[in-house]
Every structure is written in structure tokens, then in C-alpha cells.
VOBA-1610 file (N, C-alpha, C; in pm, whole numbers, padded with zeros to 5 digits, always signed):
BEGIN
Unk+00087-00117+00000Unk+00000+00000+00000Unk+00092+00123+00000Unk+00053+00236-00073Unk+00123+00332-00094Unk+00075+00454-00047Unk+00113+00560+00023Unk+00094+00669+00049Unk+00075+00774-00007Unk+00030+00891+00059Unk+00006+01018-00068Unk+00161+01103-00039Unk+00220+01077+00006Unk+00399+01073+00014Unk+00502+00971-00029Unk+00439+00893-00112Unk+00501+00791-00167Unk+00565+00706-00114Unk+00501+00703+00067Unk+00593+00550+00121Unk+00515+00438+00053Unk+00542+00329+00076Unk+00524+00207+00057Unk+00530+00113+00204Unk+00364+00032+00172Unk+00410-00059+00303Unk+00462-00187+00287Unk+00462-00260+00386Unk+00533-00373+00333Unk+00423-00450+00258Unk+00455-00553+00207Unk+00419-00668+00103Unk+00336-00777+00214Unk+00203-00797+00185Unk+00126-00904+00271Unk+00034-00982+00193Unk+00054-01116+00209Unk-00043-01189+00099Unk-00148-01259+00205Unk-00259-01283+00102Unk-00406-01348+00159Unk-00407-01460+00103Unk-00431-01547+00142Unk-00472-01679+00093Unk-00643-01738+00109Unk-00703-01721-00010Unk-00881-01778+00070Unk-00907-01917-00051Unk-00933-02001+00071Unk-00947-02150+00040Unk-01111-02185+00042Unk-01170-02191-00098Unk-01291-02241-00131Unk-01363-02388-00114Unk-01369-02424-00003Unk-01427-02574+00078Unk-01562-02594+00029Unk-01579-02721-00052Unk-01694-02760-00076Unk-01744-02904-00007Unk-01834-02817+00113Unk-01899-02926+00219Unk-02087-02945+00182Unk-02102-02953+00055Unk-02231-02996-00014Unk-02201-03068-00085Unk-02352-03178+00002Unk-02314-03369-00069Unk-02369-03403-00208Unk-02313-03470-00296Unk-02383-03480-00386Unk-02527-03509-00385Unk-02629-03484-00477Unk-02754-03575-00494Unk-02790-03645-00568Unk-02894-03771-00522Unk-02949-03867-00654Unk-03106-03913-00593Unk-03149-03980-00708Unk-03305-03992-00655Unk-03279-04177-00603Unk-03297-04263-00549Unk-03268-04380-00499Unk-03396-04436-00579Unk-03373-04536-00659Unk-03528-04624-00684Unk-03578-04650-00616Unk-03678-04686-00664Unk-03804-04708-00572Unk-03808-04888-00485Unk-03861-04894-00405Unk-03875-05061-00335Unk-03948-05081-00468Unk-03910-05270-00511Unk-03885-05319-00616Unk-03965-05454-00593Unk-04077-05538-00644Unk-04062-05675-00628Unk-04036-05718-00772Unk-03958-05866-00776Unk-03948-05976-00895Unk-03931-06090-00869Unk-03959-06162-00960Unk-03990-06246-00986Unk-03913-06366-00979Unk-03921-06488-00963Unk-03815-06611-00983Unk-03893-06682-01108Unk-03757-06732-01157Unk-03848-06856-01259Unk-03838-07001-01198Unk-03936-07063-01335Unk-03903-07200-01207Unk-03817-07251-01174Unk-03696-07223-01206Unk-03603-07326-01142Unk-03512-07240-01033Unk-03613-07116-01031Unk-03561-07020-00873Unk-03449-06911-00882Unk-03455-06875-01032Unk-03335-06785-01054Unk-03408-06671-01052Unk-03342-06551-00992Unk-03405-06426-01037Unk-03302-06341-01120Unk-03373-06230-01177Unk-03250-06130-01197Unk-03284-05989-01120Unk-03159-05960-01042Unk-03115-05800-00962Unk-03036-05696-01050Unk-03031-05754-01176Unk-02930-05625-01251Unk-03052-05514-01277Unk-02968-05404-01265Unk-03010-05282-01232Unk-03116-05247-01353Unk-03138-05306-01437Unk-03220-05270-01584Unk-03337-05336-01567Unk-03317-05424-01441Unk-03483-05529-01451Unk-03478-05441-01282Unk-03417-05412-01172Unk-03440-05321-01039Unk-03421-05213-01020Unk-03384-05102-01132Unk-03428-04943-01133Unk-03253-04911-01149Unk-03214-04846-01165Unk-03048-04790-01182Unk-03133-04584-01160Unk-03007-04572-01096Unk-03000-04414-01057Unk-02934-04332-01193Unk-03008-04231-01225Unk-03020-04148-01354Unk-02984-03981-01353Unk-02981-03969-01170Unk-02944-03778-01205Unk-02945-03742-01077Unk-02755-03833-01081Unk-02645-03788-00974Unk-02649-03614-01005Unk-02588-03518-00953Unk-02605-03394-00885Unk-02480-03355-00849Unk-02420-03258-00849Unk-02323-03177-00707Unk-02276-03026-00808Unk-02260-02977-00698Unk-02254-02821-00750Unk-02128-02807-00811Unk-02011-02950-00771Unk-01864-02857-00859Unk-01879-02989-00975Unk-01891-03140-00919Unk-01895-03250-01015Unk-01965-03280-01082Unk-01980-03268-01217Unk-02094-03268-01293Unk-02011-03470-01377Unk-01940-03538-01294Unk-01887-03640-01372Unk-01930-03789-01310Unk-02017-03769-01177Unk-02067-03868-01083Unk-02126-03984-01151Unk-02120-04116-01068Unk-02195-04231-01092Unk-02214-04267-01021Unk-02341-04333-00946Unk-02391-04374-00807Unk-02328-04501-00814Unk-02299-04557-00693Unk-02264-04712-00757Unk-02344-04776-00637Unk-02359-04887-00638Unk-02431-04971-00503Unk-02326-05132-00480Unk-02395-05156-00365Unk-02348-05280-00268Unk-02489-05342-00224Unk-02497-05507-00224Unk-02595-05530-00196Unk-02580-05644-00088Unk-02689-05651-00030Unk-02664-05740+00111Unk-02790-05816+00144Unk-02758-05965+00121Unk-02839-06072+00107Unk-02884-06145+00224Unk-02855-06112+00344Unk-02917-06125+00528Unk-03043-06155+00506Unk-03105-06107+00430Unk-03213-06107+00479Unk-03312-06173+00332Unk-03224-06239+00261Unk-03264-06308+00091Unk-03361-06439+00184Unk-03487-06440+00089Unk-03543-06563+00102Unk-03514-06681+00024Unk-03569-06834-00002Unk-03587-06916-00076Unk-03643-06918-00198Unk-03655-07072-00240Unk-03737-07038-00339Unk-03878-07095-00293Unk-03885-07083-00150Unk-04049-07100-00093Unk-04041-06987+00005Unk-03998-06951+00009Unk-03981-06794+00119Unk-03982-06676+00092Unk-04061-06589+00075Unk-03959-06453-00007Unk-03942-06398+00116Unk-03793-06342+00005Unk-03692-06237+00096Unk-03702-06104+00028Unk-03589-06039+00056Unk-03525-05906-00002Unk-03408-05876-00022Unk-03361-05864-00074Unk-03229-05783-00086Unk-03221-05604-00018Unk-03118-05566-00015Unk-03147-05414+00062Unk-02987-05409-00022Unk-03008-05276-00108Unk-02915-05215-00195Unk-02893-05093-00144Unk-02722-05085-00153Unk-02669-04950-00029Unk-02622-04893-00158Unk-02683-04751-00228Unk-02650-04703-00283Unk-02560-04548-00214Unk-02437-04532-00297Unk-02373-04473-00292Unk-02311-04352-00352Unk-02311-04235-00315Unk-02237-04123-00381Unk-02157-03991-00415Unk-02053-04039-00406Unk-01934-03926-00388Unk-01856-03833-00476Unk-01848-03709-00443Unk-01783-03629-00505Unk-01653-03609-00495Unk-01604-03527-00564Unk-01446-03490-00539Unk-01394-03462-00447Unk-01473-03387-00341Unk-01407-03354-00243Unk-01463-03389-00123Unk-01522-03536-00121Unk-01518-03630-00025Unk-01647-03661+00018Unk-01781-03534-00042Unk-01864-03573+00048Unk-02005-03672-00051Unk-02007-03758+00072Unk-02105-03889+00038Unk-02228-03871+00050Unk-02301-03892-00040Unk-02444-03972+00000Unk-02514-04062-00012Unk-02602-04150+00062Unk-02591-04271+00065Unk-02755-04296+00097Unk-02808-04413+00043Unk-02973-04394+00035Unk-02956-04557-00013Unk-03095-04577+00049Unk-03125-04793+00043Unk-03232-04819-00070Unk-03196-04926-00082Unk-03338-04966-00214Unk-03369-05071-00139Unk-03507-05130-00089Unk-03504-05267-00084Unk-03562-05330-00205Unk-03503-05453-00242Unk-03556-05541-00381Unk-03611-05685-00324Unk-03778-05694-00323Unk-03843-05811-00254Unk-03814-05912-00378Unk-03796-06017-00357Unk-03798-06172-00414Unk-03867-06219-00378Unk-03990-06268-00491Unk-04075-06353-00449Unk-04027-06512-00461Unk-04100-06597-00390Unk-04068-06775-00395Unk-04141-06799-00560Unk-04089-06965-00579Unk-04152-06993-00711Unk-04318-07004-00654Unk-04386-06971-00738Unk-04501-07066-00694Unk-04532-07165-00684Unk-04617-07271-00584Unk-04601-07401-00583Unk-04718-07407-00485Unk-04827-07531-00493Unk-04965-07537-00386Unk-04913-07686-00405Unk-05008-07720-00295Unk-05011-07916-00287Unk-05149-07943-00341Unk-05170-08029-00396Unk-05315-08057-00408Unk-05325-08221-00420Unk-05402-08259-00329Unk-05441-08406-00266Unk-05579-08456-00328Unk-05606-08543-00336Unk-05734-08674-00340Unk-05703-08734-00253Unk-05860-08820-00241Unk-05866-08942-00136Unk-05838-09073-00230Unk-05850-09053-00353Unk-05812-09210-00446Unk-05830-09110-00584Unk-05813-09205-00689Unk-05799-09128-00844Unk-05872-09219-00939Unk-05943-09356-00878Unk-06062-09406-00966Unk-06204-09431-00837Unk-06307-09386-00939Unk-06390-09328-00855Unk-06556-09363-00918Unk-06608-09460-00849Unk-06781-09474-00898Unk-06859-09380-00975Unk-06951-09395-01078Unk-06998-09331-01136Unk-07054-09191-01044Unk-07120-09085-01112Unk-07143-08995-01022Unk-07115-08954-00829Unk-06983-08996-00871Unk-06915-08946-00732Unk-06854-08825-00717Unk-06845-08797-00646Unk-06767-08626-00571Unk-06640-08646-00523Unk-06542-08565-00609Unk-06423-08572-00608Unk-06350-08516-00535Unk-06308-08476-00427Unk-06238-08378-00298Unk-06119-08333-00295Unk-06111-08173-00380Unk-05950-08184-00347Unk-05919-08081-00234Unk-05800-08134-00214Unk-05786-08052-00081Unk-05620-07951-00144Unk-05667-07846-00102Unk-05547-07684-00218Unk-05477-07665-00052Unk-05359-07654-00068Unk-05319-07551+00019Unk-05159-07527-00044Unk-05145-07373+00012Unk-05000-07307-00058Unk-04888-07385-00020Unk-04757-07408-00059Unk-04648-07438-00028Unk-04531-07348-00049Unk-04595-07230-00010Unk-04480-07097-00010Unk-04536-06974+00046Unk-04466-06916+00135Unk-04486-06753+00185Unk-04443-06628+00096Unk-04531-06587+00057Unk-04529-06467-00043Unk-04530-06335-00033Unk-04482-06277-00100Unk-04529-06107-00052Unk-04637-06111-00177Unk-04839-06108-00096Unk-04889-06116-00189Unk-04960-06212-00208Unk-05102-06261-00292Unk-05171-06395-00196Unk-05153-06485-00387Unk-05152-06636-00333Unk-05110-06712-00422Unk-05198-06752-00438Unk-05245-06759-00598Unk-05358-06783-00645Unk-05341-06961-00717Unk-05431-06997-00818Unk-05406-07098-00945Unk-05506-07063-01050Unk-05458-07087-01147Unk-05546-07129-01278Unk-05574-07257-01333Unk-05706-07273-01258Unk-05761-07400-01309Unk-05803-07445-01447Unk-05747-07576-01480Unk-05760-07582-01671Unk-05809-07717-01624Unk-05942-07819-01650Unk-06046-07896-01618Unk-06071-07971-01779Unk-06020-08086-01816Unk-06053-08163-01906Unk-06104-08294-01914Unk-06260-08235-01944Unk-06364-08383-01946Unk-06376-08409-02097Unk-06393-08572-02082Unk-06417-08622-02236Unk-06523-08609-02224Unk-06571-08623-02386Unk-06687-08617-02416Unk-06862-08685-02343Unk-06804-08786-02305Unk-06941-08874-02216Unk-06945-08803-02055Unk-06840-08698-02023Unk-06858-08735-01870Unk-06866-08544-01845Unk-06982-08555-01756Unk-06988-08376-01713Unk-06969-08376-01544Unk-06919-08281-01527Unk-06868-08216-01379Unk-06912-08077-01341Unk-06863-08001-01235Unk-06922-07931-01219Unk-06826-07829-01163Unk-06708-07817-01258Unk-06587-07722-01254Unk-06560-07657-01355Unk-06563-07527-01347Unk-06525-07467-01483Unk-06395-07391-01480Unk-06308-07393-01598Unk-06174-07327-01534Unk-06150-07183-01594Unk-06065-07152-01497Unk-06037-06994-01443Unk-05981-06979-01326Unk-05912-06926-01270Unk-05855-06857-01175Unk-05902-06847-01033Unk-05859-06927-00941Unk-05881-06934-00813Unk-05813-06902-00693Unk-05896-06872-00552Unk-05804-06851-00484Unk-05789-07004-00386Unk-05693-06983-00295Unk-05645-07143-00231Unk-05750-07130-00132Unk-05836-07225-00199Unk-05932-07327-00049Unk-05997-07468-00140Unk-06051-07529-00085Unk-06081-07700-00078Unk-06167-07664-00186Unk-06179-07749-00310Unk-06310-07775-00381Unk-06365-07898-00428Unk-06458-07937-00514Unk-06487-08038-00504Unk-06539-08051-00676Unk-06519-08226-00710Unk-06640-08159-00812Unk-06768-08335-00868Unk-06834-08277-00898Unk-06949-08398-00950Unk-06915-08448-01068Unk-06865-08572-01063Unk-06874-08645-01259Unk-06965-08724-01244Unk-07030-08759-01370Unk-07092-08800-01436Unk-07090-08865-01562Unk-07058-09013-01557Unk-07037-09090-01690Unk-07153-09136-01739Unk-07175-09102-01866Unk-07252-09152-01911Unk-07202-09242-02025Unk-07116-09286-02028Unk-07089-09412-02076Unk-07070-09508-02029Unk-07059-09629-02118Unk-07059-09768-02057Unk-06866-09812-02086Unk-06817-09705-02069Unk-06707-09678-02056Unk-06615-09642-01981Unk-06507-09682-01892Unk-06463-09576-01785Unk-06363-09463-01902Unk-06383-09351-01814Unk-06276-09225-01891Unk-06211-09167-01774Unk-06117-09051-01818Unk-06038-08995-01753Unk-06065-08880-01748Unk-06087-08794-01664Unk-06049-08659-01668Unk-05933-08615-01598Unk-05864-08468-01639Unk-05756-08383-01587Unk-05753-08272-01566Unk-05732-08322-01430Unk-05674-08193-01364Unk-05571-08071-01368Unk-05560-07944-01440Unk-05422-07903-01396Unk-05409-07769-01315Unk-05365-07781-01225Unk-05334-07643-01111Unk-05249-07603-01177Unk-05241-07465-01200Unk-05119-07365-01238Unk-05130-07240-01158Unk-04994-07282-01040Unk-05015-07155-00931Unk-04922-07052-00998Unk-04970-06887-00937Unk-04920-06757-00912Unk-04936-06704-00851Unk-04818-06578-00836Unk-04864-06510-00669Unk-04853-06358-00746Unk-05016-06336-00701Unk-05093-06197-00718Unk-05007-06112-00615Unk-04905-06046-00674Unk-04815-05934-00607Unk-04939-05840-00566Unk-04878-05737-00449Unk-04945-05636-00377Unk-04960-05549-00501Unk-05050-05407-00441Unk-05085-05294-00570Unk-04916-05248-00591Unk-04914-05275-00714Unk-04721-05219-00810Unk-04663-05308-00795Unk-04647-05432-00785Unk-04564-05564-00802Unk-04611-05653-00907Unk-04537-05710-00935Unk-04560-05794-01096Unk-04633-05907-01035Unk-04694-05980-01138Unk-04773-06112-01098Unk-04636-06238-01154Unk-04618-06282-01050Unk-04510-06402-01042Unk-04597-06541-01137Unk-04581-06552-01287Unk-04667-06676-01335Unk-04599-06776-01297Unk-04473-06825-01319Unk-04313-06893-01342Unk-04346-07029-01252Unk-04481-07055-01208Unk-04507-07145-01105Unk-04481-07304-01162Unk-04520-07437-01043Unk-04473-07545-01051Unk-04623-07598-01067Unk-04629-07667-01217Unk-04803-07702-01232Unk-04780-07853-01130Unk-04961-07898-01117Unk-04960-07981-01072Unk-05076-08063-01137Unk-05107-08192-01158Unk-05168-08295-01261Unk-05224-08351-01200Unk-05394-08374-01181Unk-05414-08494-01116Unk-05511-08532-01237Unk-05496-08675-01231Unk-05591-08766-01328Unk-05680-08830-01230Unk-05860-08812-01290Unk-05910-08904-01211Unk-06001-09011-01314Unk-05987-09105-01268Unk-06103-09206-01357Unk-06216-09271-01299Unk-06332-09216-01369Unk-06455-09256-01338Unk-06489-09375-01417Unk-06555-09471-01348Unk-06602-09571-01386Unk-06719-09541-01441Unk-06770-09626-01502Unk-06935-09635-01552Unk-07030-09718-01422Unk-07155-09670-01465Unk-07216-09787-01415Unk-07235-09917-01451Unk-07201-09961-01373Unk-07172-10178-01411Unk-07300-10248-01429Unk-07305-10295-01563Unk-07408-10373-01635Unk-07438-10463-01611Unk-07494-10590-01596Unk-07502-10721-01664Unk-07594-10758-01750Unk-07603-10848-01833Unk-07703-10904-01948Unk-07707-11055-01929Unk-07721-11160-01882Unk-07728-11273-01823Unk-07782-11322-01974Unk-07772-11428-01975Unk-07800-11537-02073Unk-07886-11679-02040Unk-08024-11672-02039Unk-08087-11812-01985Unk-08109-11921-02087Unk-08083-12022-02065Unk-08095-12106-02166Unk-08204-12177-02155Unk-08236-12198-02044Unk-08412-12255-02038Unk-08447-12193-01906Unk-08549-12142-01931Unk-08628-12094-01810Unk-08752-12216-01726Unk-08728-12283-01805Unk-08890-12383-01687Unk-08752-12550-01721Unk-08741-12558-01602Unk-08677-12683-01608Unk-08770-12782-01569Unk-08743-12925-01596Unk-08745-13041-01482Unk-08679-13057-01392Unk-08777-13151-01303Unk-08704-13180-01152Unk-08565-13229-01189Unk-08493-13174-01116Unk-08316-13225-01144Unk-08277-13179-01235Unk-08269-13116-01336Unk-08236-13023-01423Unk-08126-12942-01435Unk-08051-12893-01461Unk-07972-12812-01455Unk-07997-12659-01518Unk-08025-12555-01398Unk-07979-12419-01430Unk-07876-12385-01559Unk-07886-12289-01660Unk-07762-12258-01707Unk-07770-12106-01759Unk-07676-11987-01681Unk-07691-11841-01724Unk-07565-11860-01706Unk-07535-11788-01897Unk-07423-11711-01913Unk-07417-11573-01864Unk-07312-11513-01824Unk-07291-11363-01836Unk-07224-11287-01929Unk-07275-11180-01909Unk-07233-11101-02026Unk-07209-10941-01983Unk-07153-10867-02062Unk-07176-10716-01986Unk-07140-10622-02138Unk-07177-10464-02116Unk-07164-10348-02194Unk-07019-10307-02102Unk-07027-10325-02013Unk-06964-10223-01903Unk-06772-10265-01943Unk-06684-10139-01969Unk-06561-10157-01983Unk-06524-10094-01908Unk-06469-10177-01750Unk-06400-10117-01649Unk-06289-10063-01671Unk-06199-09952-01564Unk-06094-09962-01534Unk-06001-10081-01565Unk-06056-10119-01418Unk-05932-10261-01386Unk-06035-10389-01402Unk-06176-10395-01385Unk-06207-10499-01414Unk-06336-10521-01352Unk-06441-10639-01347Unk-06567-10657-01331Unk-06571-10787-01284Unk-06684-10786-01185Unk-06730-10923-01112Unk-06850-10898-01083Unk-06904-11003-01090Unk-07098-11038-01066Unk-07098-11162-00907Unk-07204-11105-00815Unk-07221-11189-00720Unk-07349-11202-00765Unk-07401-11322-00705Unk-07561-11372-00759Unk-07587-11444-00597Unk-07739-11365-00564Unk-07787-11384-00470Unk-07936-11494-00529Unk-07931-11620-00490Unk-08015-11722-00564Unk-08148-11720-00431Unk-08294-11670-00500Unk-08350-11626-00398Unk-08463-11737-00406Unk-08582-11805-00323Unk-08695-11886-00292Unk-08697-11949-00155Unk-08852-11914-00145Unk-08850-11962-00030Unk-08940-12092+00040Unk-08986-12149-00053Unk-09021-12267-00081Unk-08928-12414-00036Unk-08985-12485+00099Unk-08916-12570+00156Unk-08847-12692+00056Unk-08942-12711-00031Unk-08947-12787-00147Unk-08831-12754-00266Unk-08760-12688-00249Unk-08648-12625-00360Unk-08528-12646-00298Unk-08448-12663-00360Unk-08314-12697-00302Unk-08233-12701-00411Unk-08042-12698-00402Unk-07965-12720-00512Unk-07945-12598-00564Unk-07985-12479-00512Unk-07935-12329-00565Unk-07874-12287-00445Unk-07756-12166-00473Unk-07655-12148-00415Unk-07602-11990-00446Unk-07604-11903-00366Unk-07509-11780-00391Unk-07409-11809-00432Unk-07365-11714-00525Unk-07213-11674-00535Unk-07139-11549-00591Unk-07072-11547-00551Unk-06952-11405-00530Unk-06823-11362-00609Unk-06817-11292-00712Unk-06659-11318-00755Unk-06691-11338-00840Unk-06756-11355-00939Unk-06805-11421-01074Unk-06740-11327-01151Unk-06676-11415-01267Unk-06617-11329-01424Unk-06706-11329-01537Unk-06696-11272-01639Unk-06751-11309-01789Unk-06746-11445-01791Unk-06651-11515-01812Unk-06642-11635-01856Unk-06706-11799-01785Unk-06716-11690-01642Unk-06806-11816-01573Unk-06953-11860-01595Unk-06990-11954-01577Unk-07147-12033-01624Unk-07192-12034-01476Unk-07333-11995-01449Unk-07415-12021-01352Unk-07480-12145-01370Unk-07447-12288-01356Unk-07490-12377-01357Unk-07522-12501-01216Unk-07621-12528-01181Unk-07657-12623-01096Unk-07746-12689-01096Unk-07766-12814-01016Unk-07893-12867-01028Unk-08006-12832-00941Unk-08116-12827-01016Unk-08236-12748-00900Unk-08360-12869-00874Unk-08374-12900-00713Unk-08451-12993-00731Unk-08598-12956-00685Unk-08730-13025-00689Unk-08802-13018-00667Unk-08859-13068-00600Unk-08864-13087-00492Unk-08972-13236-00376Unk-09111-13229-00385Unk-09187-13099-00385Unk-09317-13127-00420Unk-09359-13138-00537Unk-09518-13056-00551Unk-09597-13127-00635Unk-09630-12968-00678Unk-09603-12863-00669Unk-09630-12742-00753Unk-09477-12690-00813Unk-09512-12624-00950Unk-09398-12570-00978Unk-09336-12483-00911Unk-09229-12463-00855Unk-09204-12329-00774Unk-09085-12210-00898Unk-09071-12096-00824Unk-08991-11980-00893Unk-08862-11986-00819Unk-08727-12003-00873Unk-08608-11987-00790Unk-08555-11806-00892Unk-08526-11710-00771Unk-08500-11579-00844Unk-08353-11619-00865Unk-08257-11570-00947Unk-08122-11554-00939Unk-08087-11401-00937Unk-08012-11327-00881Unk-08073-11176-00866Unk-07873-11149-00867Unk-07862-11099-01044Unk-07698-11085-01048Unk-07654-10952-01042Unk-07549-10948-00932Unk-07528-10817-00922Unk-07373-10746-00976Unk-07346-10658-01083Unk-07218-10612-01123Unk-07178-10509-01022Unk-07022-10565-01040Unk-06970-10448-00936Unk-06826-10457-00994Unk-06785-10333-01036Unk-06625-10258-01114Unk-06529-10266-00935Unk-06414-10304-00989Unk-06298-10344-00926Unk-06218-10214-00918Unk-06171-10243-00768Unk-06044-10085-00729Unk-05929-10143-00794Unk-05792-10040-00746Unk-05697-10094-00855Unk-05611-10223-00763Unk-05690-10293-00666Unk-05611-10363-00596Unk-05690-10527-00631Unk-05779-10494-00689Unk-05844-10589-00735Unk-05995-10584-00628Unk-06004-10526-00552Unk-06130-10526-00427Unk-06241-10477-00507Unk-06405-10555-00479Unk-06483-10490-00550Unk-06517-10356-00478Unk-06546-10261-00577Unk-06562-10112-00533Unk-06693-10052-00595Unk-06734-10066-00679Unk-06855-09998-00732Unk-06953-10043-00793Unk-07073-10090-00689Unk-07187-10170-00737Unk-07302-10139-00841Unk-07327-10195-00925Unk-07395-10133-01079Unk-07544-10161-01045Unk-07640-10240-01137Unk-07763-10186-01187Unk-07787-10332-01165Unk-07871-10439-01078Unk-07887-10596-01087Unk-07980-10619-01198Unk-07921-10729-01214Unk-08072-10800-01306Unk-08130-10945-01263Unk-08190-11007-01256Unk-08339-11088-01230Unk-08338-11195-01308Unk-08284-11291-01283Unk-08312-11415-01377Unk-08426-11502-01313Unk-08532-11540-01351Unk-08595-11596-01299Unk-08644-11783-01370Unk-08623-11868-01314Unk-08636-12008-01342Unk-08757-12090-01275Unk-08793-12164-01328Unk-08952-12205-01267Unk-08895-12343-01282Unk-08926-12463-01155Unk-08905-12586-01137Unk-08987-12671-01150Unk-09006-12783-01231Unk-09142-12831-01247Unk-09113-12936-01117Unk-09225-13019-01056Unk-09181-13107-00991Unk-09210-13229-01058Unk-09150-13374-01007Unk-09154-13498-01121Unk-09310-13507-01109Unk-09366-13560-01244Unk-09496-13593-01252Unk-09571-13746-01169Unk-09640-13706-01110Unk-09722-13836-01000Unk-09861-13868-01084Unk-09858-14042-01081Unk-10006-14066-01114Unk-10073-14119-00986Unk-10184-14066-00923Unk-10257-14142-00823Unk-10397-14206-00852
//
């Protein structure tokens, strides 16, 4: 500094140091759910879980957020978890900012679904019993897909359900057994802004309805003589599952009749044959009363059909007095 006498003062320097203590900024994505496929893979890259777009700072205009992610708290692929993403971001001159994403993982989808057996008497009621086999963020639904052949009606139509017990009515009207199928296809109906998880584990049940069990008996003489021999073939419409048997309940009650006999277990190929006798002196009626019944798959009879009525008249031997 100089005077209006031309001294001079001495020489003094300033030094001022411009400190930048403002943190950068960024917007953090938003909480995230996705999806697994079925075999439980997901993807976390930042293009399918949001990536940060407009880092900030008043001197660095050259920033990139970067993140770290931390799996503590990751579920299964019957569990969902989350991930929690530590996003990060720093400027030149040191100062950070730092903001979380959480990214939910849902489980695959997957329900159980049970029967009490899978061949089943004509117009019977079928019981299945639904329940989930995974914790979700979000309630786990199925899409029911229901395929009856042509002879047989039920009382399921498919579409989209939620998990509880249902049931359903078939009805064969053939002299046929058929199959129908079942197929569950679970998903989990994410909360409001989460994707619907399809990627689920189907499940198949086959059930087979029998028909109702026929017989057509075959008489070869209906009015015998005393001592005579009975003779009914069998016969049937009915094409089981696993197979068919006739019991024959041989009915009269006439003291005078004798030589008829129940029996149980009967095939196609067996002959109802015996001798029927007569002791008195009026003709009497012996009923044969055959009953079909379709076989479980263990061979046990299981499903009793429609009887039929053979009826035979006994003469008794002729007397002269």
C-alpha cells in the first residue's frame, strides 16, 4: 500500500481457500418386487431393479452412483426375501451420499393338491384338498384348466382361483370308464405395483370314473325239470378300469327247492350252472338276482352297478294217483 507521500508498506499476501462441504444428490429407486423362474433364478441387474439417472453436485458434474448389496435377509425359493441395496455417492471432495433400495424376491409358486383315491364310482364327488407351499409377498392364487371327455360332465369350470378345498361332480354316461384332468397352475398376485409371479410349478391330477356296471345274463331254459340243470351265461356293456365281477344272490323260499346257491366273484367267462330240485308237487320260482360291481386298482370290489333278475320255474316230477 502506498501513500500520498510515496511511502510504501510492506508486502502481505491473503490466501482464501474455497471448501466444498455440499453432498452430492441422486433420486434412490423405488422398493422393487421380482420375480423367480421356475427353477428359482431371479434377476437384480439394475435394468430389470431401477439404476439411478441424475447424480447432482454443485462442482462434479462427472458422478456415478454405484451400489453394494446385502443378502441377510434373501429368502428361498419358498420364502420370499429381499435384498437391501446401499447405494452410494461421492464427489471430489469427499462428500457422500448414501440412500437404500429394498428389492423383494418372491418364492416360485407351488400349492399341494391331494385326493382321497384317483378311480372313482360313477357320479361321485371328487375332494380336493389346495393348500400353498410358499410364503409370499402377496396372496397365491391358481389357474384351473379342467378336461372332461366327451361322455362325462362335472361341475368345474376353469379360471382362476383362490387357495381353499373344492370339489367336483362327474358323471359318466358311458358304458365306458374315462379320464379326466386336472391341472393347477399356481401364481402369486403381487401387492398394488408388483408384478404377478406366473413362473409357477403345475400340478396334474388324473381321475377315472367308472361307468355304471351292467349285466345281461343269458338263460338257456327258463322252466326246467325236476333235477335239471340251471344254465346263465354272463355277459356285460360295461368296460371297467381294472375290471368286473358279478355276485348272484339265488333267492326262494319254498321248503321244497333246493340245489341253488349264492355266489360271489363271478367273471364273464363263468357259467351259472346247478342242479335245481323239486320235492313237491307245484312248480315253484327260484329268483337268481346278479349283481355287477367294477374293481379298485387292488383288485377289491368297489362300485356296485344296476342288478338283473333271472328268474327259473321248477317243475316237480310228474305223480299218477
Amino acid at each position: 500500500v502506498t501513500d500520498a507521500c510515496g511511502n510504501v508498506s510492506a508486502v502481505y499476501t491473503q490466501t482464501i481457500t474455497i471448501v466444498d462441504t455440499t453432498a452430492p444428490t441422486f433420486t434412490v429407486p423405488e422398493e422393487i418386487t421380482i420375480c423367480r423362474d421356475i427353477a428359482g433364478n431371479y434377476d437384480r441387474d439394475v435394468a430389470n431393479t431401477g439404476d439411478v439417472t441424475d447424480e447432482a453436485d454443485n462442482c462434479d458434474t462427472t458422478l456415478d452412483a454405484a451400489y453394494t448389496d446385502s443378502d441377510i435377509a434373501m429368502g428361498t425359493v419358498t420364502v420370499v426375501g429381499y435384498i437391501t441395496r446401499t447405494w452410494t455417492l461421492s464427489d471430489g471432495c469427499g462428500n457422500t451420499t448414501v440412500q437404500y433400495q429394498t428389492i423383494w424376491v418372491q418364492p416360485v409358486p407351488h400349492i399341494s393338491v391331494s385326493v382321497p383315491d384317483t378311480l372313482f364310482c360313477n357320479e361321485s364327488t371328487i375332494n380336493f384338498t389346495i393348500d400353498s407351499l410358499v410364503v409370499s409377498r402377496g396372496e397365491v392364487m391358481y389357474n384351473l384348466d379342467v378336461t372332461y371327455p366327451g361322455p362325462v360332465t362335472g361341475t368345474l369350470t376353469d379360471g382362476s382361483r383362490q387357495i381353499m378345498d373344492i370339489s367336483d361332480l362327474l358323471t359318466n354316461n358311458s358304458d365306458s370308464h374315462q379320464t379326466v384332468t386336472y391341472r393347477f397352475s399356481p401364481y402369486i398376485q403381487g401387492k398394488p405395483g408388483d408384478p404377478t409371479c406366473n413362473a409357477g410349478i403345475d400340478t396334474t391330477i388324473v381321475i377315472h370314473i367308472e361307468p355304471t356296471a351292467k349285466v345281461a345274463p343269458i338263460l338257456a331254459n327258463d322252466e326246467l325239470c325236476n333235477g335239471d340243470n340251471v344254465n346263465i351265461q354272463l355277459s356285460t356293456v360295461t368296460v371297467p378300469y381294472r375290471g368286473i365281477e358279478f355276485n348272484v344272490d339265488a333267492v326262494n323260499n319254498d321248503p321244497e327247492i333246493s340245489g341253488y346257491t349264492d355266489r360271489t366273484g363271478l367273471v364273464v367267462s363263468d357259467i351259472i350252472t346247478e342242479s335245481l330240485t323239486n320235492s313237491g308237487d307245484t312248480a315253484r320260482l327260484v329268483l337268481y338276482v346278479i349283481s355287477p360291481v367294477t374293481l379298485d386298482v387292488f383288485g377289491n370290489q368297489k362300485c356296485f352297478g344296476i342288478n338283473d333278475t333271472v328268474e327259473v320255474w321248477v317243475n316237480p316230477t310228474p305223480r299218477v294217483i
